[in-house]
N, C-alpha and C positions, 0 to 999 in steps of 0.2 A: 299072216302073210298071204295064205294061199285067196281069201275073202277080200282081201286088198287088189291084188292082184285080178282076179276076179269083177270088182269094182270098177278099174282103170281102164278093162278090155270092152267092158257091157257101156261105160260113158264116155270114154272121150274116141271117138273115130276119126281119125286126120288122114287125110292123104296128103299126095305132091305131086299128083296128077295137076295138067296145066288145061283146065275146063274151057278156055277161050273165053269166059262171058266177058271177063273184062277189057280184051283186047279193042274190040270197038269203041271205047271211048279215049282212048291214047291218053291212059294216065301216065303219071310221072311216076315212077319206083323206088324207094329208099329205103335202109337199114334206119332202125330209132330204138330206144329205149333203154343204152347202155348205163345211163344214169340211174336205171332203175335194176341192175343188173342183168339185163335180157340183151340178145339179140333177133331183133323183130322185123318181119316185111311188110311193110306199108305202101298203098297207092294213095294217090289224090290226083282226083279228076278236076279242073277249076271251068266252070263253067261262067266265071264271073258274079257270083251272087253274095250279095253278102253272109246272108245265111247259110250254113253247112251242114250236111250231115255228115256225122259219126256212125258208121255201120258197124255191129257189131253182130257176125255171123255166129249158127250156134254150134253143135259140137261134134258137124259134118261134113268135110269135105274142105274145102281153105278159101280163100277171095276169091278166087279166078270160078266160081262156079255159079253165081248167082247176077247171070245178065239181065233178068226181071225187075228187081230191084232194082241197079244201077239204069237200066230203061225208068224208072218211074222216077228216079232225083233228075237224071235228066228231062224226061218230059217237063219236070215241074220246074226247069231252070235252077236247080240247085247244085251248087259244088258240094266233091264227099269225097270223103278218105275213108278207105276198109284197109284192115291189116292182120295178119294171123298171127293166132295165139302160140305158145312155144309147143313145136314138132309139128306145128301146122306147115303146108305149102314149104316156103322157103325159109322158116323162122326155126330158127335153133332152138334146141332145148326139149322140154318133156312139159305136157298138159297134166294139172292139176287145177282144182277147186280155185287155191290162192293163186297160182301162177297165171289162169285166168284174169281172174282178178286185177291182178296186178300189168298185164299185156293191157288193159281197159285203160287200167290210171296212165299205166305211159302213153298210148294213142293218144288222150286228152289230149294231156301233157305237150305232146309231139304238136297237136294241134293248134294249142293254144299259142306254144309260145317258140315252136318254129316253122309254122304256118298263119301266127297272129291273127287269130278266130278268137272275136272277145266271149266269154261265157254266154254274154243274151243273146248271141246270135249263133248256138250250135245245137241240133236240133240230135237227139241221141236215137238212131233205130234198133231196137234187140230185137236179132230173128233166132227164137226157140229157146234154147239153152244161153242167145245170147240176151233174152229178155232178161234173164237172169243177171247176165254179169253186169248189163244197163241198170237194173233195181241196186245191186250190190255197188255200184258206182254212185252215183246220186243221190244215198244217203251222207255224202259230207262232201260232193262236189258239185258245182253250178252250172246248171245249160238252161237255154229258153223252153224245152219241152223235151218229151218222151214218147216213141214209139215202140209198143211193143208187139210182137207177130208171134202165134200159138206157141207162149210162152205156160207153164206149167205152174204147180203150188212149190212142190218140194220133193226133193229127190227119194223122199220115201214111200210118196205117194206114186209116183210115177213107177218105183221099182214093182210095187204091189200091182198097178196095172197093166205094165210089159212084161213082167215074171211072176205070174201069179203059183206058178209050180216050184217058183226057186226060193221061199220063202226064208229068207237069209238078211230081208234089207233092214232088219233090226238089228243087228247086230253089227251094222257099219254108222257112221255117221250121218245125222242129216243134215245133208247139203241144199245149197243154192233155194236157204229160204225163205221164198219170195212171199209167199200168203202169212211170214213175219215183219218182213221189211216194204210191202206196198204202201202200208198206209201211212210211213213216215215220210214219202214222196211230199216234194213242197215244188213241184211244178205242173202242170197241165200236162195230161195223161191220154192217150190215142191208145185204145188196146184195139189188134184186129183177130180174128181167129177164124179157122173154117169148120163148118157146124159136119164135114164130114172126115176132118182133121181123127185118121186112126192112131197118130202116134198120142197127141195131148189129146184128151177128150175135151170134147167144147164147153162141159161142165167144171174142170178147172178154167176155163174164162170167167164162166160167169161167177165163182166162187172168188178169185181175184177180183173181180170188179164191185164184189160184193163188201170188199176190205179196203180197197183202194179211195185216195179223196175224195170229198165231194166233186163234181164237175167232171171226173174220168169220162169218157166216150167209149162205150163198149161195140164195135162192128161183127156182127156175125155175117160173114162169107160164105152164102150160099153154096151146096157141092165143091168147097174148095178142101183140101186134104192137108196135108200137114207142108206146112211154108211155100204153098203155093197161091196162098189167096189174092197177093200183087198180080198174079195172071190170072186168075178166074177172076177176081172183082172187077178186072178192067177200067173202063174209064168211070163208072161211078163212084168205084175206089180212090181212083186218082180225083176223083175232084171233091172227095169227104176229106181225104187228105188236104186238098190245098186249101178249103177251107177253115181246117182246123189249125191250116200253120201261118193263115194268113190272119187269123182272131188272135193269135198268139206274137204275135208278132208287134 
């Protein structure tokens, strides 16, 4: 209990702090997911595009914090919908592994079929931990592509390099694992990472891309730190991106 416990403090971080990033672009706000038994807060911004993106933030902080991002689907004329996981922001409930998981499937879901976003046209971003629940999604559901930002191997590895004195993470589960599930990916793959990213080291990128399909695009971000490379890349970023999603396309 006390290990579990321990667990759920060290990975899931949520607030309900209201960060403004999102306010500049006057999304639309709705409750979704009750179908799946969640209550979940989702935006969707429509810039008019047929293409969307699905943002899936990773396991800090809730929607409202990541105006960088939301700047770069806009720069690129894309509409996107972000939404928080349960105890995120304004969403009910408690953050777990599956409950993750499971906030993913209903956003699709929310997407597809009360926002009528056909599968070939939803373009998936995982930033961090939410690279994670993009890989864990997409092994049995359909989008045009994948984005993922200094996303990591597996939660066992990653406890061994944030808590190397707390040597306990054998003894819990291995989760969120992604350097098992990359390579069953069957869509075109965008990985970005910053080579001075302290949280993920840039060596799980490249150890992902090393297992990932053939065709994956791996970007190293120069001096960028951990989920800030949409800001340091800047505009060469944004236009590797709009490259990759306009070959995709």
């Amino acid at each position: 209990m006390v290990l579990r416990l321990l667990e759920q403090k060290l990975t899931f971080k949520p607030t309900r702090v209201d960060y403004g990033g999102l306010t500049p672009f006057s999304p639309r706000r709705f409750r979704f997911g009750r179908e799946f038994g969640l209550d979940l807060d989702g935006a969707f911004v429509d810039r008019g595009s047929q293409a969307v993106v699905l943002f899936i933030h990773g396991n800090k902080h809730n929607l409202t914090r990541f105006h960088d991002h939301y700047a770069l689907f806009a720069d690129l004329g894309l509409s996107f919908f972000c939404f928080d996981y349960p105890g995120y922001g304004q969403s009910a409930g408690k953050p777990s592994e599956q409950a993750l998981y499971a906030a993913a499937r209903a956003a699709l879901a929310h997407l597809r079929h009360g926002l009528g976003a056909a599968p070939q046209d939803v373009v998936v971003y995982g930033c961090s931990m939410g690279g994670a629940v993009a890989i864990e999604l997409l092994q049995s559901e359909q989008a045009n592509a994948l984005i993922t930002e200094s996303t990591f191997t597996n939660s066992w590895e990653m406890a061994q390099h944030l808590y190397p004195l707390l040597p306990v993470w054998r003894l819990l589960p291995k989760r969120f694992v992604n350097d098992e599930r990359i390579g069953k990916l069957k869509l075109p793959l965008f990985m970005l990472h910053g080579d001075a990213d302290g949280v993920v080291p840039v060596s799980m990128a490249h150890r992902l891309a090393s297992l990932a399909p053939a065709g994956t695009e791996l970007t190293i971000v120069p001096g960028a730190n951990h989920v800030d490379a949409v800001a340091v890349g800047g505009a060469a970023l944004r236009d590797a991106l709009s490259e990759f999603l306009s070959r995709e396309r």
